[in-house]
N, C-alpha and C positions, 0 to 999 in steps of 0.2 A: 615807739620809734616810728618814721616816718620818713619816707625813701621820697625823693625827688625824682621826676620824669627819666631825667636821664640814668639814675640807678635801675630803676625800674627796667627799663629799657636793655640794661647790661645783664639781668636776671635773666630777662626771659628769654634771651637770644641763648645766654648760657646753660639752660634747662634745653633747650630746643638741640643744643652740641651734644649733652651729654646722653641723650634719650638714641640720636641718631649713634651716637659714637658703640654705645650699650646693643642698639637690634645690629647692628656689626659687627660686632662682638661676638653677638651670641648665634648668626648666622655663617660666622667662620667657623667656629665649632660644632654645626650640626651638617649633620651628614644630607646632602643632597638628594631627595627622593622625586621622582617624577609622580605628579601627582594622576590620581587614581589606578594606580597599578599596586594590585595584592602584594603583600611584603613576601609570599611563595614563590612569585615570577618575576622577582627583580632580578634574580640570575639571566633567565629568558631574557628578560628587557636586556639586562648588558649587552648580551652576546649577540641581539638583533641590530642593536645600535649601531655596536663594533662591527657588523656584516655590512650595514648602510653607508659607516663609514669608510669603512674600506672602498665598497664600492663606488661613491663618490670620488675618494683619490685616484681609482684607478681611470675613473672618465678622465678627469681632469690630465692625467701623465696620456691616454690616450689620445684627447685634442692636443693635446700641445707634442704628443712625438709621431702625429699622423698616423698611428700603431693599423693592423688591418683591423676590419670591425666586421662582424657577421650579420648579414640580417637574410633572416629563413624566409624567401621569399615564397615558398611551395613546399611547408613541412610537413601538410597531412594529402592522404590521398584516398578516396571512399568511392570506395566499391557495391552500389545499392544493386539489390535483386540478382544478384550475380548465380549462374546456373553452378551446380555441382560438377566438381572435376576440370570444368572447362578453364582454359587459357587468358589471362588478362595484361594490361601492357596499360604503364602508366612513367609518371616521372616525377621527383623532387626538383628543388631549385634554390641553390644557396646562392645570395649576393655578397661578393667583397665590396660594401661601403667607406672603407677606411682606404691609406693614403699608400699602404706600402701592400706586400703579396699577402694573401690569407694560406694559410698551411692547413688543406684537411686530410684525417685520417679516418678510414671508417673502421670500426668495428666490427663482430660476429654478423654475419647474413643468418637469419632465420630461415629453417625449409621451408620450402615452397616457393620461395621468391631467388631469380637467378640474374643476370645483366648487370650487376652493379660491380663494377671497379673495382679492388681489393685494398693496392697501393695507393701509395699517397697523393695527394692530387693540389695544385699550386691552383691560385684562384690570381688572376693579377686586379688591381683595384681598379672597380666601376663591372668588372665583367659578372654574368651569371654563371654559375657552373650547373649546368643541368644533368641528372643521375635517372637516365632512362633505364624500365627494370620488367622483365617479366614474373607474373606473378600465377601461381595454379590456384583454383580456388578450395578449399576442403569440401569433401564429399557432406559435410554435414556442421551445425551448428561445433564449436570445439571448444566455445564457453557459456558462461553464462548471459541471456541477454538482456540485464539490469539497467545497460545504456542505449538497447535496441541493437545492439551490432549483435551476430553470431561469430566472428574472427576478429583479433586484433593482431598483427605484429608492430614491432619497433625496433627501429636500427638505431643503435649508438655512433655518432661522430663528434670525434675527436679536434680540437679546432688551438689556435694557439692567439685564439680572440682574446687576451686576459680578462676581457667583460664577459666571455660566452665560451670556457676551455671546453664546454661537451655540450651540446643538442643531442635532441631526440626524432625521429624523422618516422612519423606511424601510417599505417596503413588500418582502414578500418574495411569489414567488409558485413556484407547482409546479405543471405543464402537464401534460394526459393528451396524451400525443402522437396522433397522426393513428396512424401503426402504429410498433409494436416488435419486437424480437427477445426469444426467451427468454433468449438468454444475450451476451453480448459480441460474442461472437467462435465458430467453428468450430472444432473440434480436432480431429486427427486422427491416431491411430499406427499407422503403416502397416507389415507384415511385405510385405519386398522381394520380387516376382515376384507379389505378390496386388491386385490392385484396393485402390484408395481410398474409404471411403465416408463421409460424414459427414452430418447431419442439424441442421433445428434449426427451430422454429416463428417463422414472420411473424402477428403478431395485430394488432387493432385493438378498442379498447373504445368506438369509437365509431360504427366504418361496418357496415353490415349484413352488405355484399362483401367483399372483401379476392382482388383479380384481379389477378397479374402478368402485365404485356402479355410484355417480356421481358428479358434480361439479358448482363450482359457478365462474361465471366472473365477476369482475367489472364494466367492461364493456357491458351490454347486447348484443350487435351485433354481440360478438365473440361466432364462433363455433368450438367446438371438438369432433376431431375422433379419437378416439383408434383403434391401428392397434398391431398387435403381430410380434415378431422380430423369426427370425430363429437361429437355433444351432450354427451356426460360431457367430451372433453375440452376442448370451449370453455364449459362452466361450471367447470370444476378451475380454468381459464385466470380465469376471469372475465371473456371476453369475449367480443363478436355476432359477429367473424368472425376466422376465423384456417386456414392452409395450413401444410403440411409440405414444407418445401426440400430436398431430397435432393440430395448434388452426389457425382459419381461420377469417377472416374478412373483409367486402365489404371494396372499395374504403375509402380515408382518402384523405381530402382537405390537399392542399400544406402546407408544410411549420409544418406539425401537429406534437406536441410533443407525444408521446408514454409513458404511466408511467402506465399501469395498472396492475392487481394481479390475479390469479386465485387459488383457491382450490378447491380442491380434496379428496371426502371418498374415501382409499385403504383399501382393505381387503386382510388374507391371503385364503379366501376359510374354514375358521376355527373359531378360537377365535379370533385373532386380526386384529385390526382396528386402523388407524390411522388418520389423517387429513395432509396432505401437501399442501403445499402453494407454487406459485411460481411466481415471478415478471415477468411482459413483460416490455422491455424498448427500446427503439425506436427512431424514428421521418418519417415523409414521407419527401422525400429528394422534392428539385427542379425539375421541369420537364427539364430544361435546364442548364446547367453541365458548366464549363471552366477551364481547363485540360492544362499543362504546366508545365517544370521543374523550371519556374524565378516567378511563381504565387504565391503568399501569401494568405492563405483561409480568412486574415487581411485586408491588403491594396492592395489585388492586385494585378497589377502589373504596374510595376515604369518602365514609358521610359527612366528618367534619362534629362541630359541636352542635346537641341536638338537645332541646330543652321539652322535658314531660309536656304532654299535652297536645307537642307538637303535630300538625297536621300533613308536614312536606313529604312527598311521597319521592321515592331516586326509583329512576329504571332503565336499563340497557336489556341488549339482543341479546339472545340465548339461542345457538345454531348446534342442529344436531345430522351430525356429518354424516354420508353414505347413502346408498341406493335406496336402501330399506329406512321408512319412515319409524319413529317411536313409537310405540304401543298404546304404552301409560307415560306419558311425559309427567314429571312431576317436582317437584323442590323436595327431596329427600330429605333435607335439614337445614337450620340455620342457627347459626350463633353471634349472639346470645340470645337468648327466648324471650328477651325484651322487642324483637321484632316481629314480622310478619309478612308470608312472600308469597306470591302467587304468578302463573301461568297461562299466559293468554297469548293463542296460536296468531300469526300473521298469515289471514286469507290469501295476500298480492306473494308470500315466497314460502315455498313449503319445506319443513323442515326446522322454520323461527319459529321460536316465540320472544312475547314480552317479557322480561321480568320485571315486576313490581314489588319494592320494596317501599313499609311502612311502619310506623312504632306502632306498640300493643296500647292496648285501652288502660292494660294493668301496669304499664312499664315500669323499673325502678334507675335508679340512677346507676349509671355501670360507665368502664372504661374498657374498651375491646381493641387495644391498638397494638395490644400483642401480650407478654408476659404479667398477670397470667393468666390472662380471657384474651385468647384468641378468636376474633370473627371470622364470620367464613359463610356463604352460602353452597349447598351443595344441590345440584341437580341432575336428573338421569329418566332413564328409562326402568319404571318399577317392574317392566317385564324379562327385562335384560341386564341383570344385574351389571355385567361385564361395560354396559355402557353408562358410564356418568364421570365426572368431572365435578370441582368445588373451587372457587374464589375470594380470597381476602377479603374482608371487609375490615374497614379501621377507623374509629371514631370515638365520641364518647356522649354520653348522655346526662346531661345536668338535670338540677331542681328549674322548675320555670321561675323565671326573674319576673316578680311581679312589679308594675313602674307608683310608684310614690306619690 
């Protein structure tokens, strides 16, 4: 059969209705998802939506019935370096931008802060209503200071803005403390059979003195000396009085974790007293060291694939820690016995040597990257048993590939 232009013509328009008529069809009946949002949080998505929209109507009934409208022209107020205990005086400042009165109501005053109005307060539009307030500062930090401030308060006000029914109106503040430390915390790494020593400045930018009566270690064995700093260094410091903590401690067996605390009564020579506290943290290092830019303080260090016959030799530092030099320095062991390693002292720094590593004449084919041939070079002092240390080695050794 054979259709004429104009049939032709009355098909394909007719296919083109029914294809449109059909995704219409099938788009009235499926449920309208906004795309890329988890089928989890389409609850969320409503109820954001429906908050936008709201918000949106309520502009709109706003412009058109000139309603009052808030805008915070001075909602935060920041208090840097602010002395302890002492007096502060600052102010808020709400604008009515809208056409008719703003209604504000304040909420709970927080301690510390006095001057602020209680009753309700009429704003007429265009004016600012300013809320002058005195504030005491805290004798000392009162949170935590994760955003740098040591104080925050915040007052609630109550407002009958339908775009803005409550604000929040904060006060931030930053305290010079009574005294501080220059740094955190103590650190200490300590080479095993030697004394512990560690340091660290107590200052004060506000007392003249800075007197420790005395102190408690957690430790018993730890001793402290207080020394006094000179003029350059309490102006570098930028403050009136500041001490040097010295804490001292006999020998620490190899390998020893460090985690201890000390406190401190500090006086200004006056009325105040305080209690400071400061962590030591630490460990006593290895007597014997291994030093190299291809070393992992992990696994080591990886010869990689190594084919018999081979001639490449790997070497890194070998440092043997403490006052007193090695006796018998020497390579105690190594695995697997397909190698060979040797000790060669560094004349320009004493205390190094070389280590050289190389395959045996006899080698056989082995894998030593761990389970169950474990590599390892071990070194020490054959006079001092107590002193040695050993390191990973990981690799493996092939047949030599001869070329064709």
């Amino acid at each position: 059969m054979r259709f004429s232009s104009h049939s032709r013509f009355i098909w394909f328009f007719g296919s083109v209705f029914i294809f449109i008529f059909s995704a219409v069809g099938i788009a009235a009946l499926t449920t309208n998802r906004p795309w890329g949002v988890p089928e989890q949080q389409l609850d969320l998505y409503d109820e954001l939506m429906a908050k936008s929209d709201q918000r949106d109507l309520l502009v709109k009934i706003s412009k058109a019935t000139g309603a009052a409208k808030l805008f915070l022209k001075k909602p935060t107020v920041l208090f840097e370096d602010a002395l302890p205990n002492s007096e502060a005086t600052g102010e808020f400042q709400i604008q009515n931008e809208g056409g008719k009165p703003l209604s504000l109501e304040i909420g709970s005053v927080p301690e510390g802060i006095s001057g602020i109005q209680s009753e309700k307060v009429i704003v007429e539009p265009g004016e600012i209503h300013t809320m002058p307030f005195r504030y005491t500062v805290p004798d000392e930090a009162v949170q935590s200071k994760d955003d740098g401030w040591d104080a925050r308060s915040s007052i609630k006000v109550k407002t009958d803005d339908p775009l803005s029914p409550e604000v929040t109106l904060q006060i931030y503040t930053s305290i010079v403390p009574h005294w501080q430390w220059t740094a955190q915390r103590l650190e200490a790494t300590v080479v095993p059979g030697e004394p512990l020593e560690s340091k660290i400045i107590l200052m004060s930018r506000l007392y003249e003195h800075t007197l420790i009566t005395k102190y408690e270690a957690t430790d018993p064995a730890m001793i402290v000396d207080i020394e006094s700093v000179g003029t350059k260094v309490l102006s570098d410091l930028e403050a009136k009085s500041a001490v040097i903590v010295k804490v001292n401690r006999p020998s620490l067996k190899e390998n020893t974790l460090i985690n201890e605390s000390l406190t401190f009564s500090v006086e200004n020579g006056e009325s105040v007293s305080k209690t400071m506290t400061i962590p030591l943290v630490g460990r006593a290092r290895d007597r014997v060291i291994f030093s190299g830019p291809n070393i992992h303080q992990a696994t080591g260090f990886e010869l990689g694939t190594i084919q018999l016959q081979s001639e490449d030799t790997w070497s890194f530092i070998v440092r043997f820690l403490g006052e007193e030099p090695p006796k018998e320095p020497a390579v105690l062991d190594i695995e697997p016995k397909v190698f060979q390693a040797e000790l060669t002292p560094q004349k320009r720094s004493p205390g190094a040597y070389r280590l050289t590593i190389r395959l045996a004449d006899d080698a056989k084919p082995i894998s030593f990257s761990g389970f169950p041939h474990q590599g390892y070079v071990e070194v020490g002092d054959r006079a001092n048993p107590g002193v040695s240390n050993w390191m990973p080695i990981t690799g493996e050794v092939i047949p030599r590939i001869t070329e064709r």
